[in-house]
C-alpha positions as CSV (number, residue, x, y, z in Angstrom):
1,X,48.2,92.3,108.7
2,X,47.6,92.0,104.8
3,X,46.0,95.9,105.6
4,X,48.6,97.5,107.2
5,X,51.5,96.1,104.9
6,X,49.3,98.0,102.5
7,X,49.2,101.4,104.0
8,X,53.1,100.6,104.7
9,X,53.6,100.0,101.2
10,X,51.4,103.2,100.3
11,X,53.9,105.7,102.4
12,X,56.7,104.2,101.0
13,X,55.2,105.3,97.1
14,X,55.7,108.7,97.5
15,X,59.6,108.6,99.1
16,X,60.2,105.8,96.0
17,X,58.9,108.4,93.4
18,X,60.7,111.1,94.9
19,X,64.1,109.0,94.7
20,X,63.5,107.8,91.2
21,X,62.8,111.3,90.1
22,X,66.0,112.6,91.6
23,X,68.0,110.0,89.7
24,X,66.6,111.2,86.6
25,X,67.5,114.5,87.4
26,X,71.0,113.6,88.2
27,X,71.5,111.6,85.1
28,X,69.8,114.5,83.2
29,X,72.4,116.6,84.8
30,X,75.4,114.5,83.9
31,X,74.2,114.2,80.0
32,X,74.4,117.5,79.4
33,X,77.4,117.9,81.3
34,X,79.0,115.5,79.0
35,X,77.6,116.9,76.0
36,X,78.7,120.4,77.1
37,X,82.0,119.4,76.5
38,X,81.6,117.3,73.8
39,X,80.5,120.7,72.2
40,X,84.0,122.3,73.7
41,X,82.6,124.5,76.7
42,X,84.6,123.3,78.9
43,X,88.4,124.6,77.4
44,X,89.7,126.0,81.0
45,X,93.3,124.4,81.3
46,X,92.7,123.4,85.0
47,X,90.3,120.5,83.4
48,X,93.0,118.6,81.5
49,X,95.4,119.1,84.5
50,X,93.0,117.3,86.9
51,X,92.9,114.7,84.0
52,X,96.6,114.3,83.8
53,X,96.2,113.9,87.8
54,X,94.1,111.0,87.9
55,X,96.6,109.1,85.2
56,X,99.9,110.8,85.5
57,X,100.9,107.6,87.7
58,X,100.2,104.9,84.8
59,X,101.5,106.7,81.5
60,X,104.4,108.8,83.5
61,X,105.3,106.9,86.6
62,X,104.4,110.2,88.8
63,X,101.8,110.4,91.5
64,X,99.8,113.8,90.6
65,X,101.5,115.6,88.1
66,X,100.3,117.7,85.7
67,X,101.5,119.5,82.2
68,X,100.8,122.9,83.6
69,X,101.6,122.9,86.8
70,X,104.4,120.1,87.4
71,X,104.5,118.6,90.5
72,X,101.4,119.0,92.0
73,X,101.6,117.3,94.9
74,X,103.5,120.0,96.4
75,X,100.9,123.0,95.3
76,X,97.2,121.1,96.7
77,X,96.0,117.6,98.4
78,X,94.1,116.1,95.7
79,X,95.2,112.4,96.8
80,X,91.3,111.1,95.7
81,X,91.8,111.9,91.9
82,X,94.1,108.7,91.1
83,X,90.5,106.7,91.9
84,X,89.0,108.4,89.1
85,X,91.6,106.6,87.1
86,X,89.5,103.4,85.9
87,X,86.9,105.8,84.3
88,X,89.5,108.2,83.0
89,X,92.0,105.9,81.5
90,X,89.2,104.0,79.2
91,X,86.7,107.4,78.7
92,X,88.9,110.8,79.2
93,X,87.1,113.4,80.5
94,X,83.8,111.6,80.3
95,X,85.4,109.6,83.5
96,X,85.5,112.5,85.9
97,X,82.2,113.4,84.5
98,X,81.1,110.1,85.4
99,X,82.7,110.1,88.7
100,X,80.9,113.0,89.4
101,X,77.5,111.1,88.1
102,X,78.2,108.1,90.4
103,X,78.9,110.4,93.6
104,X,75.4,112.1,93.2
105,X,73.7,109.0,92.7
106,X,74.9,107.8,95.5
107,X,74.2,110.8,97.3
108,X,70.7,111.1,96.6
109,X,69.8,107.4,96.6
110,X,71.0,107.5,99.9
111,X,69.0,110.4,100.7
112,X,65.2,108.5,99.3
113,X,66.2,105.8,102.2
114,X,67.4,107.8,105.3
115,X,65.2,106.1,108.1
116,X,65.8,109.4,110.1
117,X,64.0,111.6,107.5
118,X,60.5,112.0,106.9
119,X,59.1,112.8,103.2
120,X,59.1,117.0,103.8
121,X,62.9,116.1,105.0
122,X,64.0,114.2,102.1
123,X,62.4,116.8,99.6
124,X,64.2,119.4,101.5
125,X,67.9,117.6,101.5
126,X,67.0,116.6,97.7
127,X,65.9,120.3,97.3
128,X,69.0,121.2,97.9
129,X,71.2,119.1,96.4
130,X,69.2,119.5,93.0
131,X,69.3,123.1,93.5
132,X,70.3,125.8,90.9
133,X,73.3,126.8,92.9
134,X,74.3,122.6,92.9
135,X,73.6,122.9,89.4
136,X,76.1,125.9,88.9
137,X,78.6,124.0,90.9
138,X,78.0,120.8,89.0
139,X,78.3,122.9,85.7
140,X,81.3,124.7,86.6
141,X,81.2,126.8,83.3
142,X,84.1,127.5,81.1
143,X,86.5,125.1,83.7
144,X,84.4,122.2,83.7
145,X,85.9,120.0,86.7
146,X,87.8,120.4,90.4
147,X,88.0,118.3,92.5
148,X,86.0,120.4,95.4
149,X,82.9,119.4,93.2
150,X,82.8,115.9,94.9
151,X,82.3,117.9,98.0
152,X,79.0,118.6,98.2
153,X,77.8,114.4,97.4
154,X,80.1,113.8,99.8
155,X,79.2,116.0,102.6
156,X,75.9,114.9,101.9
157,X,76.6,111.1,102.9
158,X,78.9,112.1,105.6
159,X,76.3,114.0,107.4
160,X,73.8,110.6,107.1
161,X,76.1,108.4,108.7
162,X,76.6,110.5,111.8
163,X,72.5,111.1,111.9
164,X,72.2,107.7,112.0
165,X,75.3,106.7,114.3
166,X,77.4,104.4,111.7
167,X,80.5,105.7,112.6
168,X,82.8,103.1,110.5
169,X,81.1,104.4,107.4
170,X,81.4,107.9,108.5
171,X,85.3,107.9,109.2
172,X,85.0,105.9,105.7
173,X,83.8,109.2,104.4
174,X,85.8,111.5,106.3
175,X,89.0,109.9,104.4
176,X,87.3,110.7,100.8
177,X,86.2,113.8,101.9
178,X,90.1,114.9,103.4
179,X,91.6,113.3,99.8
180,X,89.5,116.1,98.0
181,X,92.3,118.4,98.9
182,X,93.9,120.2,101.9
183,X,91.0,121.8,103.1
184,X,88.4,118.6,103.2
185,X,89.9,118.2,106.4
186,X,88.4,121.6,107.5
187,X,85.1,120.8,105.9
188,X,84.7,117.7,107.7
189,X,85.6,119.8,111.0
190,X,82.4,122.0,110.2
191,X,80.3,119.2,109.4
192,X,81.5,117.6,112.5
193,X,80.9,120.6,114.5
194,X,77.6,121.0,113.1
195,X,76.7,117.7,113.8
196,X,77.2,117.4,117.7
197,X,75.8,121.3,118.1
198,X,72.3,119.9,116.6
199,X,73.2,116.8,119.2
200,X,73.6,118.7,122.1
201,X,70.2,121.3,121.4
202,X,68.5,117.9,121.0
203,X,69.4,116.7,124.2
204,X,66.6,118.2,126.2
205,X,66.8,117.4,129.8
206,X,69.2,114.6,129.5
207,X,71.9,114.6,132.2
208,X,74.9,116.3,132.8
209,X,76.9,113.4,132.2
210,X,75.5,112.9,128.8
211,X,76.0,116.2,127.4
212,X,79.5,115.7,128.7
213,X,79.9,112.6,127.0
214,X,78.5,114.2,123.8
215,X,81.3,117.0,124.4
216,X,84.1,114.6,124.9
217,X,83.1,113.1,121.9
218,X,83.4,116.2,119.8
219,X,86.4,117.3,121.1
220,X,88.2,114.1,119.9
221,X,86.6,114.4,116.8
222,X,87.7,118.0,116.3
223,X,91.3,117.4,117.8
224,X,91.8,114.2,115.1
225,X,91.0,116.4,112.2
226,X,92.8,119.1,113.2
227,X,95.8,117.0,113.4
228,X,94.6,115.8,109.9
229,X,94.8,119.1,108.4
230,X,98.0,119.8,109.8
231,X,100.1,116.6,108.6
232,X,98.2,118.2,105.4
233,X,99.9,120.8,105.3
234,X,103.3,120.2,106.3
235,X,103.6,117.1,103.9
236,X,102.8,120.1,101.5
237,X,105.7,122.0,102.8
238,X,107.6,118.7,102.6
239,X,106.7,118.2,98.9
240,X,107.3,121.7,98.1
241,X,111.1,121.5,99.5
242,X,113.5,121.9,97.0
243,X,111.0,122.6,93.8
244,X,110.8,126.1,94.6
245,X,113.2,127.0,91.8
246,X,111.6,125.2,89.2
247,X,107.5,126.0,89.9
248,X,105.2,127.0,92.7
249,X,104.6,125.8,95.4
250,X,101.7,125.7,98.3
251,X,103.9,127.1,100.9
252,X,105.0,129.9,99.0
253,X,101.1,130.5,98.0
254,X,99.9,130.7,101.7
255,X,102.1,133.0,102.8
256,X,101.7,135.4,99.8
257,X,97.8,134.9,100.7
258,X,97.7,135.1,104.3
259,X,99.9,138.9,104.1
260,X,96.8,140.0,101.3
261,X,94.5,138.4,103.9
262,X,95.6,140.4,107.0
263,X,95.8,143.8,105.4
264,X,92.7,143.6,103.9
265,X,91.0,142.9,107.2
266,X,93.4,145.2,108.9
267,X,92.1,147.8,106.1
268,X,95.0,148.3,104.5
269,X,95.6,147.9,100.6
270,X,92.9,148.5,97.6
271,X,89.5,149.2,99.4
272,X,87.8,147.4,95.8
273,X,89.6,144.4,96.9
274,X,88.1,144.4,100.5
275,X,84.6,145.3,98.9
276,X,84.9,142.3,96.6
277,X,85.7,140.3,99.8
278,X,82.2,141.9,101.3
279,X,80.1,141.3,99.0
280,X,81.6,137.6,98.4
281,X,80.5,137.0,102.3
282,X,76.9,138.5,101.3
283,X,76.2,135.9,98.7
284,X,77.4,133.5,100.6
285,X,75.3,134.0,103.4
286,X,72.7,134.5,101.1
287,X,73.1,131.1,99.7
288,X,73.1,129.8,103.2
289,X,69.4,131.0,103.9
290,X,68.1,129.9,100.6
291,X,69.7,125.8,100.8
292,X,68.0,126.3,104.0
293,X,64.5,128.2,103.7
294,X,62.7,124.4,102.2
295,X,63.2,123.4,106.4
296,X,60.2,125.3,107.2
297,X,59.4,125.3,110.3
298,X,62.9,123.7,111.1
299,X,64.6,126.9,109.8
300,X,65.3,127.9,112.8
301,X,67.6,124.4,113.6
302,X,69.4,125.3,110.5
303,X,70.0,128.6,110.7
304,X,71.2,127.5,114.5
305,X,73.8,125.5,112.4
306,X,75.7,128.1,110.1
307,X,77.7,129.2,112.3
308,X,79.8,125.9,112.3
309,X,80.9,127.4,108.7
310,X,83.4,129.9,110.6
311,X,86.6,127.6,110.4
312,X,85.6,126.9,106.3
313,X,85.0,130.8,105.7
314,X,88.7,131.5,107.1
315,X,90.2,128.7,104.6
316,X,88.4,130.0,101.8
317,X,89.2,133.4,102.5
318,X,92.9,132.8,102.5
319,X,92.5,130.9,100.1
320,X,90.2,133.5,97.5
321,X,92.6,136.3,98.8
322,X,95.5,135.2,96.5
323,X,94.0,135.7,93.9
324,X,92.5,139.3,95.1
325,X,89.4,138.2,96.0
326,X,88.2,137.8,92.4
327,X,87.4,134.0,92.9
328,X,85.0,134.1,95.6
329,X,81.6,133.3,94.1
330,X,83.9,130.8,91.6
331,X,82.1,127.3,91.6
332,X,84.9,125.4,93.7
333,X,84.5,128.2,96.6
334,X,81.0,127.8,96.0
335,X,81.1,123.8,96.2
336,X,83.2,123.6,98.9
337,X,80.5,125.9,101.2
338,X,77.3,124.5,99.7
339,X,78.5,120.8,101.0
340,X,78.3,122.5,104.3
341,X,75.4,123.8,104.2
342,X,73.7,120.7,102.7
343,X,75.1,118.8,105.9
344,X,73.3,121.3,108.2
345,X,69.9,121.2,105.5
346,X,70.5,117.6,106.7
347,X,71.1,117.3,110.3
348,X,68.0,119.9,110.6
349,X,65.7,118.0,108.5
350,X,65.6,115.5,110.9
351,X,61.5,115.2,112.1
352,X,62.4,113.2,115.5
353,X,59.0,111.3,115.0
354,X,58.5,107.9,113.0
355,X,59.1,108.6,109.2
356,X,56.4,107.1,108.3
357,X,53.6,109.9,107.0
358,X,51.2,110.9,109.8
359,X,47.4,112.6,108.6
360,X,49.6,116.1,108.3
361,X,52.3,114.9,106.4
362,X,50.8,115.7,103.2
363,X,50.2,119.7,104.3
364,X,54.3,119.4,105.1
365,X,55.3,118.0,102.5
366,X,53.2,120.7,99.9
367,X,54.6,123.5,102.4
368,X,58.6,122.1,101.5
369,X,57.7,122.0,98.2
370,X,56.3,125.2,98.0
371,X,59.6,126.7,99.8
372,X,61.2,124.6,97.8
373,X,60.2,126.5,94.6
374,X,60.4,129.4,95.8
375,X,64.4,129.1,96.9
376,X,64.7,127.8,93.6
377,X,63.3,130.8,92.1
378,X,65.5,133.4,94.6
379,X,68.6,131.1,93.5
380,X,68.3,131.5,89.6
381,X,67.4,135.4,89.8
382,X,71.0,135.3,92.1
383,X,72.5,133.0,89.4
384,X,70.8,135.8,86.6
385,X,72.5,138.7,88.6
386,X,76.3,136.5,89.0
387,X,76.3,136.1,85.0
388,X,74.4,132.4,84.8
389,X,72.1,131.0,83.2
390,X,71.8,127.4,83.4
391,X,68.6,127.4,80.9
392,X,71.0,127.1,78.0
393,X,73.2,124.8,79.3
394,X,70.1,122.1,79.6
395,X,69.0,121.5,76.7
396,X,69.6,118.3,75.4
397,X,68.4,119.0,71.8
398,X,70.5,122.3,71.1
399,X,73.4,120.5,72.8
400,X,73.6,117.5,70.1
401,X,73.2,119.9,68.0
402,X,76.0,121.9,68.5
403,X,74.2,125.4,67.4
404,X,75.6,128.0,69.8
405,X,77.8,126.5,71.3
406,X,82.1,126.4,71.2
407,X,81.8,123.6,69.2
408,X,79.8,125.8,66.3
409,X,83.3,128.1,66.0
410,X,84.7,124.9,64.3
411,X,84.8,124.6,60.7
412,X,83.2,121.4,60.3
413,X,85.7,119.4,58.2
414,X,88.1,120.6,61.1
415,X,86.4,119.2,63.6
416,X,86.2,115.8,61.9
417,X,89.9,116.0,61.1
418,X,90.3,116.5,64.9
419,X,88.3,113.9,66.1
420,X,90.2,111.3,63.5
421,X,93.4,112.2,64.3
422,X,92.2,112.2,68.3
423,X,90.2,108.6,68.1
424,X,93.4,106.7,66.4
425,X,96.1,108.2,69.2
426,X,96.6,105.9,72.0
427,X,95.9,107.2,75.4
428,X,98.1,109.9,77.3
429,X,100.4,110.3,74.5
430,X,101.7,113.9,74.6
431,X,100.0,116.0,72.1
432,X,99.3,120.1,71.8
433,X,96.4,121.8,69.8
434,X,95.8,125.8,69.8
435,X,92.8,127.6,70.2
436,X,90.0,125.9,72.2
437,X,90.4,122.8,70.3
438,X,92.4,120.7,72.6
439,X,89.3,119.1,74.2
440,X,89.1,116.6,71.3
441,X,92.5,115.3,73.0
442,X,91.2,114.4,76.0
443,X,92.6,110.9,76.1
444,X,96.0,112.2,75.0
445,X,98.1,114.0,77.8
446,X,97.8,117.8,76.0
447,X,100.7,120.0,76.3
448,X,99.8,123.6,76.5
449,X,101.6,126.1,75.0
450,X,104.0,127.9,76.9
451,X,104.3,125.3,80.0
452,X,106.1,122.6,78.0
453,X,108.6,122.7,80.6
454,X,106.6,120.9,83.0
455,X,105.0,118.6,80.7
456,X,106.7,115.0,81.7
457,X,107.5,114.9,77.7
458,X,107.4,117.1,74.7
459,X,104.4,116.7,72.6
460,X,104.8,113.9,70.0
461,X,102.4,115.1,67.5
462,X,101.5,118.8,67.3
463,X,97.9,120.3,65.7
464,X,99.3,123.9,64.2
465,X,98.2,126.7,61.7
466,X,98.4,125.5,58.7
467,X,100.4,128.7,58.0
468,X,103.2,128.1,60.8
469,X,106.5,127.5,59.1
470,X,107.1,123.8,59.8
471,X,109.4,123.2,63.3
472,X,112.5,120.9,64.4
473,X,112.1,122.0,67.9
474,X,113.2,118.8,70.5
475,X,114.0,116.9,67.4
476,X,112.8,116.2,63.9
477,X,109.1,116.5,63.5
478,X,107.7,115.6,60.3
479,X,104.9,117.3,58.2
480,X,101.4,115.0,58.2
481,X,98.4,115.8,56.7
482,X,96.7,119.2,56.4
483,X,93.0,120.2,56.1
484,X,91.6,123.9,56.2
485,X,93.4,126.3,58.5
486,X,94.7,123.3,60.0
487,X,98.2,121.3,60.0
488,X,99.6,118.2,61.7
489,X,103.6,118.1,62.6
490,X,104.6,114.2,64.4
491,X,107.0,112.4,64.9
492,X,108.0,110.9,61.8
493,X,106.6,106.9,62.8
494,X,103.4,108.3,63.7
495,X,102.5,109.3,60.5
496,X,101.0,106.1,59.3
497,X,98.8,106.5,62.2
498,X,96.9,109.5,61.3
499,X,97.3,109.0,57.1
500,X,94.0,110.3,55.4
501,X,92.4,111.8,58.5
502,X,92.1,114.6,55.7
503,X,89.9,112.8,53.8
504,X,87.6,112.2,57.0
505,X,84.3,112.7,56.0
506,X,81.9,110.8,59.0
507,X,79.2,112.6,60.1
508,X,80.5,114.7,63.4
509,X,79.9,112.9,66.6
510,X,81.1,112.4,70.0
511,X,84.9,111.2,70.0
């Protein structure tokens, strides 16, 4: 007995090992995320609106709103960001990035003890969820955060709980993943689908009754979230009734896209735009076969699996051709795919024999890893070719250091001026900054220039050129300090507040 709890303990080294390693990686991943936009990469307005989202219903008394776009709620379905709230509220920014932390961890701890997968499966599923492209998506350069990025994680831990037949867990995860936005309910349709097509191939020479009951089963499925995504969408319409003249709306965005959609595919219209929709579908399919290629000999099972993504391609069409096309290959597209095709990686990495290593396991598991590199490889020369490099974006040393980065565009006494003024605001009061500076606000609720009118209320304290003639716009505003090229106007009681923030001299550091 004493023998074989040794060998058990053995086989279980290597799938420990490989878990712990992923956690670093993941970790690894969220550090430099963080310091990425501690250094200011991440200045794409779309960021600070997803921030104001998650806490618009504690400092405003409104359930997703935004300063750019108003009224969200009636333009997308992002019902999960208010849970980011308790990270967001105390950290900022650093919460979703956390949030997004936590959901990989989770992901890929869950992944090192699937009793369904065998080593060379787990180093596939992991392969893929570490990948370059995950990294890209992860990254999300320039924007820094959507909420489609959860996708993947989640997709991920979805696609477990139906392996494995824990169905409260997986309607559980179903819910999270339609909160994501309108079209998680679509995703978890493919998944779904996915799931009982690998079901019924694996069902041999069972009876007819039992692939029945397997087909009953997944129409129900299918026919629930169907009716999912359409009480979606027509609580959008619903939300969107009667804010049409004051700011868009989702209604009004679908039907623009769906007439760009059909004449494109009708081939009508600007032929670029229908070759940018072409080769979008290329890389996608591209990034398919690579997620997938670590399977092996399982490719096959995976590659079986890919068409379940037909439903998810029409929603992101329609959804890329508003905006010409352009978007495809941008990282919530990406994201929203990849969590697809890591719950087919998934459902096909499954060995069907005890997960426990056998005397060829240790070929297998060489051969994934070999694969592995090798899709790795393919993914960062596609990554080279699509304008990213994620080399600089990892380095932990040139990232504290700020060298050629956004941040390094900052006069340093600025900077520091900044981060004073930032650290002794309180939380989600309004403020406005120009240039790419307004990421040092990112416990304040920013106010960007030129959409004041659907911030919930004016900024209160206002970072301008030092040279701008001093304003009395929505009431008096009073002069504060000044350092460099930069000036402060406030309300007059907020002064006291931010008094010698000019004579800041600290060494620069995280806010």
């Amino acid at each position: 007995m004493a023998v074989e709890a040794g060998q058990a303990g053995k086989s279980r080294l290597p799938a420990r090992v490989l878990g712990a390693t992923a956690v670093i990686l993941v970790l690894y991943a969220g550090l430099c995320k963080a310091l990425l936009f501690r250094d200011l990469e991440y200045v794409g307005s779309d960021f600070f609106s997803f921030l104001e989202m998650t806490w618009s219903w504690h400092y405003a008394g409104r359930l997703l709103h935004d300063n750019v776009y108003g009224s969200h709620h009636a333009i997308h379905n992002f019902y999960l960001l208010p849970a980011f709230a308790p990270l967001t509220i105390p950290l900022g920014a650093y919460g979703l990035v956390l949030g997004l932390v936590l959901l990989n961890l989770l992901a890929v701890l869950r992944v090192g003890s699937a009793p369904l997968l065998d080593l060379s499966g787990r180093l596939a599923l992991l392969a893929g969820l570490l990948s370059p492209v995950a990294g890209f998506v992860f990254d999300h350069p320039r924007w820094g955060f959507h909420p489609e990025l959860c996708y993947p994680p989640l997709a991920v831990l979805l696609a477990l709980d139906l392996l494995e037949g824990r169905w409260k867990r997986a309607i559980l995860v179903t819910a999270l993943v339609v909160l994501v936005k309108e079209d998680g309910a679509v995703l978890a349709a493919s998944v779904v689908l996915a799931h009982f097509a690998e079901r019924l191939s694996s069902l041999g020479t069972a009876s007819r009754e039992e692939r029945r009951r397997v087909m009953r089963a997944a129409l129900r499925s299918l026919f629930a979230l169907a009716l999912v995504f359409l009480a979606g969408l027509l609580a959008l319409s619903a939300a969107g009734h009667g804010l049409v003249p004051t700011q868009g709306t989702a209604t009004a965005r679908i039907l623009a896209s769906l007439r760009i959609l059909t004449r494109t595919l009708a081939g009508r219209g600007d032929p670029y735009r229908r070759l940018q929709m072409e080769d979008g579908l290329a890389v996608y399919a591209l990034i398919g076969v690579l997620i997938l290629l670590p399977l092996g000999k399982r490719l096959s099972r995976g590659l079986l699996l890919l068409p379940s993504a037909l439903p998810l391609l029409a929603v992101l069409l329609l959804s890329s051709a508003g905006y010409q096309f352009a978007l495809m290959l941008w990282p919530p597209r990406v994201a929203t795919l990849l969590a697809l095709f890591l719950a087919c990686l998934a459902f096909a990495s499954v060995s069907g024999g005890s997960p426990v290593p056998g005397p060829g396991e240790g070929r297998a598991v060489a051969a994934t890893g070999v694969l592995a590199a090798v899709s790795w490889g393919l993914q960062l020369v596609m990554l080279s070719a699509l304008g990213y490099a994620p080399g600089p974006r990892l380095r932990v040393v040139a990232l504290l250091d700020g060298g050629d980065y956004r941040v390094s565009t900052v006069p340093e006494q600025e900077l520091r001026f900044l981060r004073c003024l930032a650290r002794r605001l309180p939380g989600g009061m309004p403020v406005s900054s120009f240039g790419d500076t307004h990421p040092v606000f990112h416990r304040q609720s920013i106010v960007f220039e030129g959409f004041e009118e659907h911030a919930w209320r004016p900024a209160r304290l206002r970072v301008v050129p030092a040279s701008e003639p001093a304003s009395a716009a929505d009431g008096p505003l009073c002069r504060g300090p000044r350092l460099g090229g930069l000036a402060v106007e406030a309300e007059c009681d907020l002064l006291p507040l931010v008094a010698g923030c000019d004579r800041q001299v600290s060494p620069r550091g995280p806010p």
